[in-house]
TORGU-741352 format. One record per residue (C-alpha): residue number from 1; residue in three letters; x, y, z. Coordinates in steps of 0.2 Angstrom, whole numbers, plus 2048, in hexadecimal, padded with zeros to 3 digits. Layout:
<sites>
> NUM;ALA;X;Y;Z
...
</sites>
This chain:
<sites>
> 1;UNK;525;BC3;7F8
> 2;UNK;52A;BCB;80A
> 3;UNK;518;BC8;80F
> 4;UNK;518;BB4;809
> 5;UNK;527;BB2;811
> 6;UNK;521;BB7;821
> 7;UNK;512;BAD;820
> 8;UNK;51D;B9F;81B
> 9;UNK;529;BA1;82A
> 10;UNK;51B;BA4;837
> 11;UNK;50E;B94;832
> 12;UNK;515;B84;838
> 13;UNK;50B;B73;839
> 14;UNK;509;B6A;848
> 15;UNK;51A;B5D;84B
> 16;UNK;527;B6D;847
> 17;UNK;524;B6B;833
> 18;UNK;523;B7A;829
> 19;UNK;513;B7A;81A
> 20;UNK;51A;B77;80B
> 21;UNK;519;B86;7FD
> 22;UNK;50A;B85;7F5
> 23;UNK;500;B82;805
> 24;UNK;508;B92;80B
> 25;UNK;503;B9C;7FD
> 26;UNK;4F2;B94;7FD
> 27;UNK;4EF;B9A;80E
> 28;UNK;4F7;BA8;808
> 29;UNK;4E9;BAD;7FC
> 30;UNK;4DC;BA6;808
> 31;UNK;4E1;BB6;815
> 32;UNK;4E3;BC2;808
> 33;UNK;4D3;BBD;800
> 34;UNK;4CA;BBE;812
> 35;UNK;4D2;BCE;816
> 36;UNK;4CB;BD3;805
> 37;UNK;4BB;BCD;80A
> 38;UNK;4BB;BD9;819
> 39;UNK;4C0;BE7;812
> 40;UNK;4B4;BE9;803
> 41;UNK;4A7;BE6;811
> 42;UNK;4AD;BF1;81C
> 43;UNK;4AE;BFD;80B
> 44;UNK;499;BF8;808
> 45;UNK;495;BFC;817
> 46;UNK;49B;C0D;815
> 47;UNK;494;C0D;804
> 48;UNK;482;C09;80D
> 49;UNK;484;C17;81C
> 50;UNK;489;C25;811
> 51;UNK;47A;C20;803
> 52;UNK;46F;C1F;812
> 53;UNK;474;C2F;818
> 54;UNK;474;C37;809
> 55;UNK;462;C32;806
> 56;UNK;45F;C39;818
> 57;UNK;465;C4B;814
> 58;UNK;45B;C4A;802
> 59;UNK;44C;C46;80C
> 60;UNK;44F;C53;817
> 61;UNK;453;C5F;80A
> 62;UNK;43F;C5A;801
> 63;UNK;439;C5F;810
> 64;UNK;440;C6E;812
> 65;UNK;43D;C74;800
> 66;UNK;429;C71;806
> 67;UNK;428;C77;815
> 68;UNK;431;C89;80D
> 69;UNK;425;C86;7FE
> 70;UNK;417;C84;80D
> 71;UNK;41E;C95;815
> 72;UNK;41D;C9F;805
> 73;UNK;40C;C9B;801
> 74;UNK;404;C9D;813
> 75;UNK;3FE;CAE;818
> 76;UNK;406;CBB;821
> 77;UNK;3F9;CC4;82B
> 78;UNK;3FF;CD4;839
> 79;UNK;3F7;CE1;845
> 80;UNK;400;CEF;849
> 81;UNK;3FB;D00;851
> 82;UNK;404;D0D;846
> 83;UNK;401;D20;842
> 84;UNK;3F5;D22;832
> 85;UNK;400;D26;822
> 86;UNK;3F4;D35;820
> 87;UNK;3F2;D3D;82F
> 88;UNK;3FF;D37;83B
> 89;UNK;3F6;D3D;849
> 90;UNK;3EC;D2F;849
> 91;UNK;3F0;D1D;84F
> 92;UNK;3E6;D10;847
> 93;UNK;3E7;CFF;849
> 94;UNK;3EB;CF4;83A
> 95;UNK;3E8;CE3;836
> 96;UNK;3F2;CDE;822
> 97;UNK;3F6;CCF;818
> 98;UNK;407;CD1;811
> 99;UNK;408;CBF;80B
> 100;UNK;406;CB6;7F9
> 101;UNK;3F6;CAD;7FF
> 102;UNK;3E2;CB1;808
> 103;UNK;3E1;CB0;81B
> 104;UNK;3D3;CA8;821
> 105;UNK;3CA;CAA;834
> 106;UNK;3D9;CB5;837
> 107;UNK;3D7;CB8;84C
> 108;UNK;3DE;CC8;854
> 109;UNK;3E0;CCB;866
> 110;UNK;3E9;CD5;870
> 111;UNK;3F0;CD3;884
> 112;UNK;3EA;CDD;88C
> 113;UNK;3DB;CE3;883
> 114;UNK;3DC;CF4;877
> 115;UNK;3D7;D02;882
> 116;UNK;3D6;D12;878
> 117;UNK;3D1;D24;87D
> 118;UNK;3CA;D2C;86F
> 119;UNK;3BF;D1A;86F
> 120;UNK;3BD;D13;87F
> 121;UNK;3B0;D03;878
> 122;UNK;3BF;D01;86C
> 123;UNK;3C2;CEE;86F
> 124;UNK;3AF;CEC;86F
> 125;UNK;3AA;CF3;860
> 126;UNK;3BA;CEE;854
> 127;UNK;3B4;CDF;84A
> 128;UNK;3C6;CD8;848
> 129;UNK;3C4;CD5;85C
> 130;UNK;3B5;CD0;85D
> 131;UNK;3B8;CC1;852
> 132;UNK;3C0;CB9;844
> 133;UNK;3C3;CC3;834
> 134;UNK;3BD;CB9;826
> 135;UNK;3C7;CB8;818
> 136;UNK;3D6;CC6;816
> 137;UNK;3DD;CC6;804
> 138;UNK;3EF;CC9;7FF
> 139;UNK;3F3;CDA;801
> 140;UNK;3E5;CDE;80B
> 141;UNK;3E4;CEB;818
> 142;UNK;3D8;CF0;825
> 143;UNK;3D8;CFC;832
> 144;UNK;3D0;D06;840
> 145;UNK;3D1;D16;849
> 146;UNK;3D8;D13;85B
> 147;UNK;3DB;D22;861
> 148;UNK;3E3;D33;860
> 149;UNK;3F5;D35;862
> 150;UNK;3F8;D42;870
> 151;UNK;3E6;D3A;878
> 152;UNK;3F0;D2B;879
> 153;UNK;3FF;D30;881
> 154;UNK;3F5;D3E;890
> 155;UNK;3ED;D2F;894
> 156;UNK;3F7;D29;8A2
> 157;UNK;3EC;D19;8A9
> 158;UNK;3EB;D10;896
> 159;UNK;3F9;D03;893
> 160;UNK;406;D07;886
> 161;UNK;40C;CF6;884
> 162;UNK;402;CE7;87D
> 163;UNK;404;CD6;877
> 164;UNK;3F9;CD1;866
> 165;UNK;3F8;CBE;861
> 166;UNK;3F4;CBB;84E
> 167;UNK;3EB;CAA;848
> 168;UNK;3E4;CA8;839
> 169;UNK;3E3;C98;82A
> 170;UNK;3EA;C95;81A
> 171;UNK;3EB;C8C;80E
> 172;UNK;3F5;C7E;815
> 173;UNK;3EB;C7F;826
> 174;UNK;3ED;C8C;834
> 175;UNK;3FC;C94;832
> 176;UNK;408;C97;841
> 177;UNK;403;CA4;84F
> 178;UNK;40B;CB4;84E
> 179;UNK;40D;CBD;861
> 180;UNK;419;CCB;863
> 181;UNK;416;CDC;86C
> 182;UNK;413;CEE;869
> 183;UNK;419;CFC;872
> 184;UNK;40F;D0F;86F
> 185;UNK;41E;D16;878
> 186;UNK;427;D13;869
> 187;UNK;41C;D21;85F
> 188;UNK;420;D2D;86B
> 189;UNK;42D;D34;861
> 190;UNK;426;D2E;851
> 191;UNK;428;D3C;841
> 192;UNK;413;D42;842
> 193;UNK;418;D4D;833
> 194;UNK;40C;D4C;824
> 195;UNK;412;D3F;818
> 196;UNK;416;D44;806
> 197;UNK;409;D3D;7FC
> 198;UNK;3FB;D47;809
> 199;UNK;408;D56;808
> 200;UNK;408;D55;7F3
> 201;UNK;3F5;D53;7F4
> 202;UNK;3F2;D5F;7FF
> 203;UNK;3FC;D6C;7F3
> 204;UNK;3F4;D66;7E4
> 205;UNK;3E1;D69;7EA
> 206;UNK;3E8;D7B;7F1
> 207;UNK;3EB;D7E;7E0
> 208;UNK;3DE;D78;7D7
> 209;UNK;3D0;D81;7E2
> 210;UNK;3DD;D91;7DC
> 211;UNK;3DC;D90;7C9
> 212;UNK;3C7;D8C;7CB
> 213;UNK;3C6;D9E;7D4
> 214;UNK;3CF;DA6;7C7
> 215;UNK;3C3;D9C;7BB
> 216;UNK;3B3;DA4;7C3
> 217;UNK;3BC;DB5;7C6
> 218;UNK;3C1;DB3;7B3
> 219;UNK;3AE;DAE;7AF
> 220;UNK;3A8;DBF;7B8
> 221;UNK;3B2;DC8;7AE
> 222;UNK;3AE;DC4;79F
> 223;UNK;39B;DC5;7A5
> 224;UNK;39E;DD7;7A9
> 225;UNK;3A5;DDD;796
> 226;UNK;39B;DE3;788
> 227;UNK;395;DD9;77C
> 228;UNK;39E;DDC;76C
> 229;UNK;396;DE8;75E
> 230;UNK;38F;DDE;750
> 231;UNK;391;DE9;73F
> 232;UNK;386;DE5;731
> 233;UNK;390;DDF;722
> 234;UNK;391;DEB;713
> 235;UNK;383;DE9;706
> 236;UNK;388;DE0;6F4
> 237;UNK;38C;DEF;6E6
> 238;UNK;386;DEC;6D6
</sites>
């Protein structure tokens, strides 16, 4: 009533006259009914950017489910020059699919080019440099010997630090380039002790190459004894 009352007191026609009642609460309802109006528009509009929005972010979540589901069943292909797990003295160079899926024309290069001591035509003579590897399994690991661990490291002219680029193609197309660096320095100090496995096998021949000599000194013994007396059996009594 407060508000029809001010409506009423404010609207006046032309000549000084007041409107009467019921045209005051007809423009009444017209206003409210306008103002109405506006805001359930205003209220839709909303409505219309949030569900846009919201289809916005479930887009971009689909496309992000498929580009992780891409990821996880791409290859993973490395090279890395590491100490061998059975003689640490020497450093190979290794090239391994860790991913779920095959590598295909995996590419391997390094910056500046592998320069090994104990193999000087390394670079040239390593098929994984030479040119694509053709297909490289999941799990997969090749390697080569690159050089000799204290051969390395008394050669003062070879470079210690390189940069290897990896390309290869997978099932979704080439997967993206891999480039990071290696540093040999960082083996200086590296553990070169025997790993357990070698140190168990090791033991474990030792022993066996033990009990087959005291088999053959064991077989000479008993080559050397007298053969055991026979005695005839006692004839049948009657």
């Amino acid at each position: 009533m407060a508000v029809a009352a001010g409506w009423y007191n404010l609207i006046e026609v032309d000549g000084g006259g007041h409107l009467s009642t019921s045209e005051a609460i007809t423009l009444l309802v017209a206003v409210v009914s306008a103002a109405a109006a506006i805001v359930a528009a205003l209220f839709a509009g909303s409505q219309a950017v949030a569900a846009t929005q919201q289809s916005r972010y479930s887009q971009e979540q689909l496309m992000l489910a498929e580009q992780v589901r891409k990821d996880q069943a791409q290859p993973y292909v490395f090279a890395d020059l590491r100490p061998d797990e059975q003689d640490p003295q020497k450093i190979m160079l290794v090239v391994q699919n860790t991913g779920m899926t095959v590598a295909k024309k995996v590419r391997v290069s390094f910056d500046p080019p592998l320069q090994s001591v104990y193999s000087p035509d390394f670079a040239e003579t390593v098929p994984a440099l030479l040119g694509p590897i053709a297909t490289l399994p999941p799990g997969r690991r090749l390697q080569w010997l690159f050089d000799i661990g204290f051969r390395l490291f008394e050669a003062t002219d070879n470079p210690r630090r390189y940069n290897v680029t990896i390309n290869a193609d997978g099932p979704f197309g080439p997967v993206e380039e891999l480039s990071y660096d290696i540093d040999l320095n960082d083996l200086r100090r590296h553990d070169a002790s025997t790993s357990a496995p070698k140190k168990i096998a090791d033991e474990l021949k030792k022993a066996r190459t033990a009990l087959d000599k005291i088999a053959v000194q064991q077989q000479k013994i008993v080559a050397r004894l007298p053969a055991p007396e026979v005695r005839p059996e006692d004839p049948p009594r009657e």
